[in-house]
DRENKE-798713 format. One record per residue (C-alpha): residue in three letters; x, y, z. Coordinates in steps of 0.2 Angstrom, whole numbers, padded with zeros to 4 digits, always signed. Example, Ala and Ser with C-alpha at 12.3 -4.5 7.8 and 13.67 -1.06 7.14 Angstrom:
BEGIN
ALA+0062-0022+0039/SER+0068-0005+0036/
//
This chain:
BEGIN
UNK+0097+0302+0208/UNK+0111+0312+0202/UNK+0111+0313+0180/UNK+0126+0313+0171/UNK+0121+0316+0152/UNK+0122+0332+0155/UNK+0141+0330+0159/UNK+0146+0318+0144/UNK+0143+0327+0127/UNK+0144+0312+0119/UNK+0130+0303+0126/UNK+0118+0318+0122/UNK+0103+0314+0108/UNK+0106+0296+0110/UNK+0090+0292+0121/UNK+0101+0286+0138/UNK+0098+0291+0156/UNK+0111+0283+0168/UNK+0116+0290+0184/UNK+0122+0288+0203/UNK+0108+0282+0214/UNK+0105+0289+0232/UNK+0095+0284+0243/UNK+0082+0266+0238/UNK+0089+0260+0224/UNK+0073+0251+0220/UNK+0064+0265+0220/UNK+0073+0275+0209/UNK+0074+0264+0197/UNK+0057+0258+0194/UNK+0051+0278+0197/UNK+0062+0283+0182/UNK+0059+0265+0171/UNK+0037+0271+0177/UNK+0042+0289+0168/UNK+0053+0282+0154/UNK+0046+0265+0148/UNK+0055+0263+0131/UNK+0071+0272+0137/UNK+0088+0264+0139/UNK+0092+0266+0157/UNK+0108+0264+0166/UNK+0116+0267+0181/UNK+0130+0269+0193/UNK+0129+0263+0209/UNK+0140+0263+0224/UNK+0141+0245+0227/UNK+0135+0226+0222/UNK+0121+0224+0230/UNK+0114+0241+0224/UNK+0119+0237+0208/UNK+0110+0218+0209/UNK+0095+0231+0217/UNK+0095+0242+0201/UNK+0094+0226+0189/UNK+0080+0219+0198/UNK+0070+0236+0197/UNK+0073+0237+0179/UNK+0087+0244+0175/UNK+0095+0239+0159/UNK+0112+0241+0163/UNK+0120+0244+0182/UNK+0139+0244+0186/UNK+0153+0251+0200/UNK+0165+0262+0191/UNK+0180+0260+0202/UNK+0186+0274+0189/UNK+0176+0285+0178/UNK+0189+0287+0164/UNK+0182+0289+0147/UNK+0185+0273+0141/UNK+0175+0264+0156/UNK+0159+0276+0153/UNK+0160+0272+0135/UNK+0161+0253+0136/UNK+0147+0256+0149/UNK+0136+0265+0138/UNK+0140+0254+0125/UNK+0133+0240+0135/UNK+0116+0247+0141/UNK+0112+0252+0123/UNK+0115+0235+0117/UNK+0105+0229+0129/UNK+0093+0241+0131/UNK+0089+0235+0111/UNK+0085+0216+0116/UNK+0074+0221+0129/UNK+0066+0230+0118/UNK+0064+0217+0105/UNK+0063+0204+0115/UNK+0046+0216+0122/UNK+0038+0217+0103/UNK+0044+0199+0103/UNK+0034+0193+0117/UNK+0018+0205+0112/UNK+0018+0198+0092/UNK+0016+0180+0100/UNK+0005+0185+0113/UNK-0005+0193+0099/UNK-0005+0178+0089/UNK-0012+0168+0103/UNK-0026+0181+0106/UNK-0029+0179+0087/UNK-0029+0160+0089/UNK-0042+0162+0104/UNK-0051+0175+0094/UNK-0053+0160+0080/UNK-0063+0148+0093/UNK-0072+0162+0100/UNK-0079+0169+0082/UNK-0082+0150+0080/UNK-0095+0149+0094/UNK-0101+0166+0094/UNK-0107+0167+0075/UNK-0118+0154+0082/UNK-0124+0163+0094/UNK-0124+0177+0085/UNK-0135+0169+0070/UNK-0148+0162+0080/UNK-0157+0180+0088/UNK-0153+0188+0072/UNK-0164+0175+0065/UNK-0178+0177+0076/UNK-0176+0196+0072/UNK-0176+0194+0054/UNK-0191+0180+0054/UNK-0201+0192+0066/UNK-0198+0207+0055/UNK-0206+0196+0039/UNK-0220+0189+0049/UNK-0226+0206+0056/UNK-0223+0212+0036/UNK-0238+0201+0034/UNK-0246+0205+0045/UNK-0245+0222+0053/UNK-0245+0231+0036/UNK-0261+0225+0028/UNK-0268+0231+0045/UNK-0260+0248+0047/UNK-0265+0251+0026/UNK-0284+0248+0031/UNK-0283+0256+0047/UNK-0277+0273+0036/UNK-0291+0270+0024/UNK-0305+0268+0039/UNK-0297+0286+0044/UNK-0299+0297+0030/UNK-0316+0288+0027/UNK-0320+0293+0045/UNK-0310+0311+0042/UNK-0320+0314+0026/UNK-0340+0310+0033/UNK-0339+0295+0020/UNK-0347+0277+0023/UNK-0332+0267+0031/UNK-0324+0255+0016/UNK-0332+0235+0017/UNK-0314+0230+0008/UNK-0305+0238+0024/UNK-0316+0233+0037/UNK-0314+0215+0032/UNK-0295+0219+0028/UNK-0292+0225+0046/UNK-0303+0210+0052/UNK-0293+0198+0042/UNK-0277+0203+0049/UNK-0283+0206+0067/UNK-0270+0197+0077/UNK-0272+0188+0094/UNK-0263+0174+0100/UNK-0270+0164+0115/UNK-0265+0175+0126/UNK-0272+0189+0119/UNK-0255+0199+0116/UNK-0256+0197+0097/UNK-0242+0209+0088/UNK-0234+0215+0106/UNK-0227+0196+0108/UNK-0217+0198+0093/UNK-0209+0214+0097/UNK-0206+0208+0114/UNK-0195+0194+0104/UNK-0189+0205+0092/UNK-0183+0215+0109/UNK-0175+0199+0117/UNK-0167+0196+0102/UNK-0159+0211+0099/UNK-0153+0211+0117/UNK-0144+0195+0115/UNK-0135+0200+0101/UNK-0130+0218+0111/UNK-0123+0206+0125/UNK-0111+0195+0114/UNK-0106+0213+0105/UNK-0101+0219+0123/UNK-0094+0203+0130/UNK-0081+0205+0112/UNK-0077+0222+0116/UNK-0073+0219+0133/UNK-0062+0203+0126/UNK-0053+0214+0113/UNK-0047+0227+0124/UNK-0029+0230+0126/UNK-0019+0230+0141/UNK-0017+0248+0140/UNK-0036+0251+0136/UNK-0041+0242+0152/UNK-0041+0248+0171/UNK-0046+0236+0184/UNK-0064+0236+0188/UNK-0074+0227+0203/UNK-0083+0209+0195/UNK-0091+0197+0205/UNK-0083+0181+0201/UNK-0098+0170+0194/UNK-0100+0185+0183/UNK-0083+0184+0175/UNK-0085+0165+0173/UNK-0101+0166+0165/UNK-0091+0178+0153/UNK-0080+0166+0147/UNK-0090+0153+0144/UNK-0104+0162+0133/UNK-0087+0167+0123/UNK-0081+0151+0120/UNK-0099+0149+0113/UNK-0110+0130+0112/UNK-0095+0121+0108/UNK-0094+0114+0127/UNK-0113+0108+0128/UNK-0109+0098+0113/UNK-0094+0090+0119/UNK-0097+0085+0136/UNK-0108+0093+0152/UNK-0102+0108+0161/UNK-0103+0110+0182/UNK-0102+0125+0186/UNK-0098+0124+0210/UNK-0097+0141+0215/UNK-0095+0144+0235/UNK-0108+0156+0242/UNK-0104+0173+0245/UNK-0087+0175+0234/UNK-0079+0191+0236/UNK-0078+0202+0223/UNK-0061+0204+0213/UNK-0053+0220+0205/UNK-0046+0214+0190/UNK-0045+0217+0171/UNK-0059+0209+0166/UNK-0055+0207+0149/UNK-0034+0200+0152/UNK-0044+0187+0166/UNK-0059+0183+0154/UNK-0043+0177+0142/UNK-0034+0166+0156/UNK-0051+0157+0159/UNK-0056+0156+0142/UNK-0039+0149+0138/UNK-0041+0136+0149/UNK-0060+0132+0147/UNK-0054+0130+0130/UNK-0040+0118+0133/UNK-0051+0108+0143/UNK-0064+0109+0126/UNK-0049+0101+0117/UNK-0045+0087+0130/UNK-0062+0079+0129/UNK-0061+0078+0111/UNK-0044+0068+0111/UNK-0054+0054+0119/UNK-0070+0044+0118/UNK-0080+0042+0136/UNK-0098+0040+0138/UNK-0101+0055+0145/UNK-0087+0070+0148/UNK-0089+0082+0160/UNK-0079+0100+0164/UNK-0082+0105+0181/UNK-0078+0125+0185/UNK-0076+0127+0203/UNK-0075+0144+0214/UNK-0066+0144+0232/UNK-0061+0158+0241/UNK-0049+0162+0257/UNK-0042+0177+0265/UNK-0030+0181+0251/UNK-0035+0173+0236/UNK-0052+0168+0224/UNK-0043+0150+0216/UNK-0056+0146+0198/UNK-0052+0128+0196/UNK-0055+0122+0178/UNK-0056+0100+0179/UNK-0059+0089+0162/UNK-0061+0070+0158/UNK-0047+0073+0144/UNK-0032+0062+0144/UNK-0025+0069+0156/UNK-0005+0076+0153/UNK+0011+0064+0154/UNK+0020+0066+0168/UNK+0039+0070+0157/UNK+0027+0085+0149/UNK+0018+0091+0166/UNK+0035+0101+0171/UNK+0035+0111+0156/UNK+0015+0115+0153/UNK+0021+0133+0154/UNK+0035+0133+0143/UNK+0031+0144+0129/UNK+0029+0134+0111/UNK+0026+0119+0122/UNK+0011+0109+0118/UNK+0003+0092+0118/UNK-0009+0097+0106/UNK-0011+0096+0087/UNK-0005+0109+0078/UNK-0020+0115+0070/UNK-0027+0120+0088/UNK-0014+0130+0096/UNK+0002+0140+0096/UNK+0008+0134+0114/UNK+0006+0151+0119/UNK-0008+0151+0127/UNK-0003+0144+0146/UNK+0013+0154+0146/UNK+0003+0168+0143/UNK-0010+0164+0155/UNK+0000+0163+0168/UNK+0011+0178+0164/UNK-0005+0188+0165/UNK-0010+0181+0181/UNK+0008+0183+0190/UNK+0008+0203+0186/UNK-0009+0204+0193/UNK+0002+0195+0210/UNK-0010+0178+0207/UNK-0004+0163+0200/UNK-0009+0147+0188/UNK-0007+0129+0193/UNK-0009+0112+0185/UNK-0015+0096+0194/UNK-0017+0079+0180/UNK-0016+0060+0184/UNK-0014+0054+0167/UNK-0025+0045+0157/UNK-0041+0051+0168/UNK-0040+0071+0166/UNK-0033+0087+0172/UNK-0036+0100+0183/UNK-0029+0119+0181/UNK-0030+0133+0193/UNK-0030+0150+0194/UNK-0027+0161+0208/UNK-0033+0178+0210/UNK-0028+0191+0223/UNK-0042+0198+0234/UNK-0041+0217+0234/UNK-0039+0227+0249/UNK-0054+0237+0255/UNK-0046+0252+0252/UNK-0046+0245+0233/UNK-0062+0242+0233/UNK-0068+0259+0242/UNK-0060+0268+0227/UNK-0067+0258+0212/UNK-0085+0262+0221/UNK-0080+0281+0220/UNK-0078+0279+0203/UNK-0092+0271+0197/UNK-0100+0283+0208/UNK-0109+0272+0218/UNK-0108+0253+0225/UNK-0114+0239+0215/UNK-0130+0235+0220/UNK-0127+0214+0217/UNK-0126+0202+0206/UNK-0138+0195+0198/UNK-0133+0179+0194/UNK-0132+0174+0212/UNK-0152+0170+0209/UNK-0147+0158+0200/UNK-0152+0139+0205/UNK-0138+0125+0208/UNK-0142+0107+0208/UNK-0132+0094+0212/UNK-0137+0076+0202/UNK-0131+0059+0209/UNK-0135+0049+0196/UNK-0125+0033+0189/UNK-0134+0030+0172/UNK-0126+0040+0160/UNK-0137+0040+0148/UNK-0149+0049+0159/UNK-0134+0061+0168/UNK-0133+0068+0146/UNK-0151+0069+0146/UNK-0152+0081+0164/UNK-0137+0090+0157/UNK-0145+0095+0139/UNK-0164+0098+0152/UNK-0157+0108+0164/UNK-0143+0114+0157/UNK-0149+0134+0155/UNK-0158+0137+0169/UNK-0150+0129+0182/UNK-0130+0127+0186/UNK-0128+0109+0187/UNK-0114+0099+0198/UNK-0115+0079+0193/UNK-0110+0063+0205/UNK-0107+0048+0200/UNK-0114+0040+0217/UNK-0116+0044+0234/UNK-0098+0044+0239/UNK-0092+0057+0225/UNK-0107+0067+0231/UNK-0102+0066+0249/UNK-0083+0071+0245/UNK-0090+0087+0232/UNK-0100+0091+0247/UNK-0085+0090+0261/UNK-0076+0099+0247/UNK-0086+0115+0248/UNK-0101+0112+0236/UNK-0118+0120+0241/UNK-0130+0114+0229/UNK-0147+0120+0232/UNK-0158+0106+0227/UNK-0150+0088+0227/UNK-0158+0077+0214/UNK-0156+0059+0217/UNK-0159+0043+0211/UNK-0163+0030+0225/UNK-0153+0017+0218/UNK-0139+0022+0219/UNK-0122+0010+0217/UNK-0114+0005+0233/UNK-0121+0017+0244/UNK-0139+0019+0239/UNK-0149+0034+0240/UNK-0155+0033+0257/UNK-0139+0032+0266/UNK-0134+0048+0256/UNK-0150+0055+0262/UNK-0145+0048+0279/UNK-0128+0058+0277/UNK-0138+0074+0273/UNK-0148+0074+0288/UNK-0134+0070+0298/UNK-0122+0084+0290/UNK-0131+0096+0279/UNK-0151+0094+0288/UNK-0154+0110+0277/UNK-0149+0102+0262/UNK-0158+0087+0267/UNK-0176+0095+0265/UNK-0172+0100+0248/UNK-0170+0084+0239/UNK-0179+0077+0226/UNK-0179+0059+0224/UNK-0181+0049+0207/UNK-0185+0031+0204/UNK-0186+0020+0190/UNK-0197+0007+0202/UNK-0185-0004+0207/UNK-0190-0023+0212/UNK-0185-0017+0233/UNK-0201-0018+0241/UNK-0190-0009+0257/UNK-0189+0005+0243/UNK-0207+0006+0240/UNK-0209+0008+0260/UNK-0197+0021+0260/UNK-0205+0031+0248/UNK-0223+0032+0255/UNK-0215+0039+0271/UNK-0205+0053+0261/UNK-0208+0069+0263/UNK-0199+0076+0246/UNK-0202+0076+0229/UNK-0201+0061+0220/UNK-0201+0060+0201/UNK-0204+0042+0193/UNK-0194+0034+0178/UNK-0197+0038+0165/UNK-0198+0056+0167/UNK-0207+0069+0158/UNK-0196+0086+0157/UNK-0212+0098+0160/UNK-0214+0085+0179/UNK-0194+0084+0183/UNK-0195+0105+0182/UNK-0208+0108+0191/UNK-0202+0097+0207/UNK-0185+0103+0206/UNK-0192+0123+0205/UNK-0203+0119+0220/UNK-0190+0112+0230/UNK-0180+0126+0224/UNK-0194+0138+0231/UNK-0196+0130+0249/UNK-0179+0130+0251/UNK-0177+0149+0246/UNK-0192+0152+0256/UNK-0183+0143+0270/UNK-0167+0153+0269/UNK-0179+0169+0268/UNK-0187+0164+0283/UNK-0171+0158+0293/UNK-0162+0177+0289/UNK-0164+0189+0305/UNK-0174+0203+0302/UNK-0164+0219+0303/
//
C-alpha cells in the first residue's frame, strides 16, 4: 500500500489515511483498519471489485479515480470524512444501547443475586453472634485459669464453672469447629457470586478467550440469573457426555445465555400452566457446541418470529426490556463465527439456540501454555442427572423443589416423551419412574430400556402409589431395582436414587479398561 498524505498538503492533520492498494486488497485493509481502529480510512483502488473488496474489509471510503485532479481527491476526501463520522457514531451508538441492555441485565441479575448474597451473609453474621455468646465467656475464663496457674494460685471456682458453663459440644462432638466450618462455607459462597459479577462485568476489551467446559459456563449463567427460575417453573438441565471444551469469552457468552435464560424467566410468567418447565440442553458435533434454551411460555407469533432479532423489537412489556437483548445476543455470537436461532410453535413455547464454534487444537494447545498447565477437569461432571417420568404434576413440583440442588433434573411427561428425550441424545444416570404411567406404562418403557439402553435399564428406580393391578403387584416382587412407595418420604426417595447412582457409577468404573 502506497500513502498518499504525504503528497496532498491539504489532507495533512486531518486524521485520513487513504491510498493505492497492491497486492490483497482484503488484507490491507483490515491490516491498516487492526492498526488504526478510529481512523478514517480511504483508499484508491485499481478497479471495482477491489474497490467492493476494500468496503467489505473495512474501509470507509474506496473509489477508482479515472483522474486524480484536485477536485476529484477533495470530493473523495470529503466523502470518507463524512462517513468515516457516522461509522463512528453509529459505533458509540450501538455500544450506549448495548450498555443499556447490559444495564437492564445487570437489574435482574442484582435482583437474584442480593438474595443469594443475603442468605450466607446471614449465616455469617448469625454465627459470628452465637460464637459471641459463646466462645468469649470461655476464652475470659480460660485467661483467668492461666494467670491462676502462672501465679501458683488456687484455680478460680467462678472460671472453672464459667468454662464449664460454656463448654460446647454438639452431637457430634465438634462443638465451636462446626460453626467456623459454616462461617467458612459461607463466606465462600458469597466469594463465588462476587467472582461470577466480576466475570459478568468485564468489558469486551478486558476479556481474552479462555478454555470453559460447557456445563460450567451454563451453571454460570444460571447462579446469576439467581432463584427466580426455581420459583417460576422447574429447570432441566440435558447435557451430552463428554462435551468439548470451548475457547470463548466467558463473560460476553455468560451474557448471550443469561439473556436467554432470562427471556424464557419472562415467558413462563406471561401464562398460567400447572407446572412450567425450562429445559437447557447441551449437544455437540465436529464444528459446533449448540446450548438450546426451551420454555412452556406463550410461545412467539408467527408475524413477530422473522424479526426476533431486530433491535428495539419486543413482545414483551416494557418494564422488562429494551428489545436489545436478542440483537445483541446474537451480534456477540456471530463475531465469535457461532450463531443464534429461534424455534416456537405459538401458544405452547419457544425454543432458542446458540451455536458455538469448537476451537482448533492448536487453539486449545495455546490456552494450556498460558495457563501453564492443562485443566485437570471439571468438576461438575460428578454431578448426578436423573430423568423423572412422572405424569402427576403435583408430584413432578414436589421432585423438582427435592431434587433440585443436588441432582440435574430432566422431566417426561410419559414414556413416549421419555423415549424421544432419550433418542434425542439424553443420558440421564438414574431414570426415576412411576409404574403407571399414561398410555404406555412403566413397564414397557422399562421394556424399551432393556431393549435400547440395557445399561440405563439397571439404573432405574420405580415408584408406586399401589395401584389396584394385581399384574403390577407381580411385577414388582420380581424387580430387581429400587422401588419407592407413594407417599414418599424425601430422606427414602434420596437414598434409593443415590444408591442407584452409586451402582451405576460403580458399573461404569468397572466397565472402563484398565490402562
Amino acid at each position: 500500500m502506497v500513502r498518499l498524505a504525504e503528497s496532498l498538503p491539504w489532507v495533512r492533520g486531518r486524521g485520513l489515511t487513504f491510498g493505492v492498494l497492491r497486492g490483497d486488497v482484503s488484507a490491507g485493509v483490515a491490516e491498516e483498519r487492526e492498526r488504526s481502529a478510529k481512523a478514517a480510512i480511504g483508499f484508491l483502488a485499481a478497479d471495482e471489485p477491489s474497490v467492493l473488496a476494500a468496503l467489505a474489509a473495512g474501509a470507509d471510503e474506496a473509489a477508482v479515480l479515472t483522474t486524480c485532479d484536485a477536485a476529484s481527491l477533495a470530493a473523495f476526501v470529503d466523502r470518507l470524512e463524512l462517513r468515516a463520522r457516522l461509522r463512528v457514531e453509529s459505533t458509540r451508538v450501538q455500544e450506549t444501547f448495548a450498555h443499556a441492555e447490559r444495564l437492564t441485565g445487570l437489574g435482574t441479575l442484582v435482583a437474584g443475586v442480593g438474595h443469594e448474597i443475603n442468605n450466607p451473609l446471614s449465616a455469617v453474621m448469625l454465627s459470628i453472634e452465637v460464637a459471641r455468646r459463646r466462645l468469649l465467656p470461655t476464652l475470659e475464663a480460660a485467661c483467668r485459669l492461666a494467670r491462676a496457674a502462672e501465679a501458683g494460685a488456687p484455680m478460680p471456682p467462678d472460671a472453672l464453672a464459667s468454662l464449664k458453663e460454656h463448654s460446647w459440644f454438639d452431637r457430634n462432638g465438634r462443638g465451636a469447629a462446626a460453626i467456623f466450618d459454616e462461617m467458612g462455607n459461607a463466606s465462600d459462597a458469597i466469594a463465588s457470586i462476587v467472582r461470577d459479577l466480576r466475570t459478568f462485568a468485564r468489558s469486551d476489551r478486558d476479556e481474552p478467550p479462555e478454555r470453559i467446559e460447557v456445563p460450567e459456563l451454563i451453571e454460570h449463567a444460571i447462579r446469576l440469573s439467581g432463584r427466580e427460575a426455581s420459583r417460576r417453573g422447574v429447570v432441566e438441565r440435558d447435557y451430552a457426555p463428554d462435551l468439548p471444551a470451548l475457547l470463548v469469552p466467558r463473560g460476553r457468552v455468560t451474557q448471550v445465555i443469561m439473556n436467554v435464560f432470562v427471556n424464557a424467566l419472562h415467558a413462563i410468567a406471561e401464562v398460567d400452566r400447572p407446572v412450567h418447565r425450562i429445559r437447557i440442553s447441551a449437544r455437540a458435533d465436529d464444528e459446533f457446541v449448540a446450548i438450546a434454551v426451551s420454555d412452556t411460555g406463550p410461545g412467539i407469533p408467527p408475524d413477530a418470529l422473522e424479526r426476533i432479532f431486530d433491535p428495539f423489537f419486543t413482545t414483551k412489556r416494557q418494564a422488562l426490556g429494551t428489545g436489545l437483548g436478542l440483537s445483541i445476543s446474537r451480534a456477540i455470537l456471530r463475531r465469535l463465527g457461532g450463531e443464534l436461532s429461534v424455534e416456537s410453535v405459538f401458544g405452547e413455547g419457544a425454543t432458542f439456540v446458540c451455536f458455538l464454534p469448537l476451537p482448533s487444537p492448536e487453539a486449545i494447545r495455546d490456552s494450556w501454555e498460558r495457563t501453564a498447565s492443562p485443566p485437570s477437569g471439571l468438576s461438575s461432571a460428578a454431578v448426578t442427572s436423573v430423568l423423572v417420568v412422572e405424569d402427576d404434576e403435583r408430584v413432578l413440583r414436589s421432585y423438582a423443589r427435592l431434587l433440585g440442588n443436588p441432582y440435574r433434573l430432566m422431566i417426561a411427561c410419559d414414556g413416549s416423551e421419555a423415549i424421544d428425550m432419550l433418542e434425542s441424545g439424553s443420558t440421564p444416570d438414574v431414570v426415576l419412574m412411576e409404574l403407571d404411567l399414561p398410555g404406555a406404562d412403566g413397564r414397557e418403557l422399562l421394556s424399551w430400556l432393556e431393549a435400547h439402553r440395557p445399561e440405563l435399564a439397571r439404573c432405574v428406580v420405580l415408584s408406586t402409589s399401589g395401584g389396584s393391578a394385581s399384574s403390577y403387584e407381580d411385577f414388582l416382587r420380581t424387580y430387581p431395582g429400587a422401588v419407592v412407595h407413594k407417599p414418599v418420604r424425601g430422606e427414602a426417595l434420596l437414598a434409593a436414587i443415590e444408591s442407584t447412582a452409586r451402582r451405576q457409577r460403580e458399573g461404569a468404573s468397572a466397565a472402563s479398561p484398565t490402562p
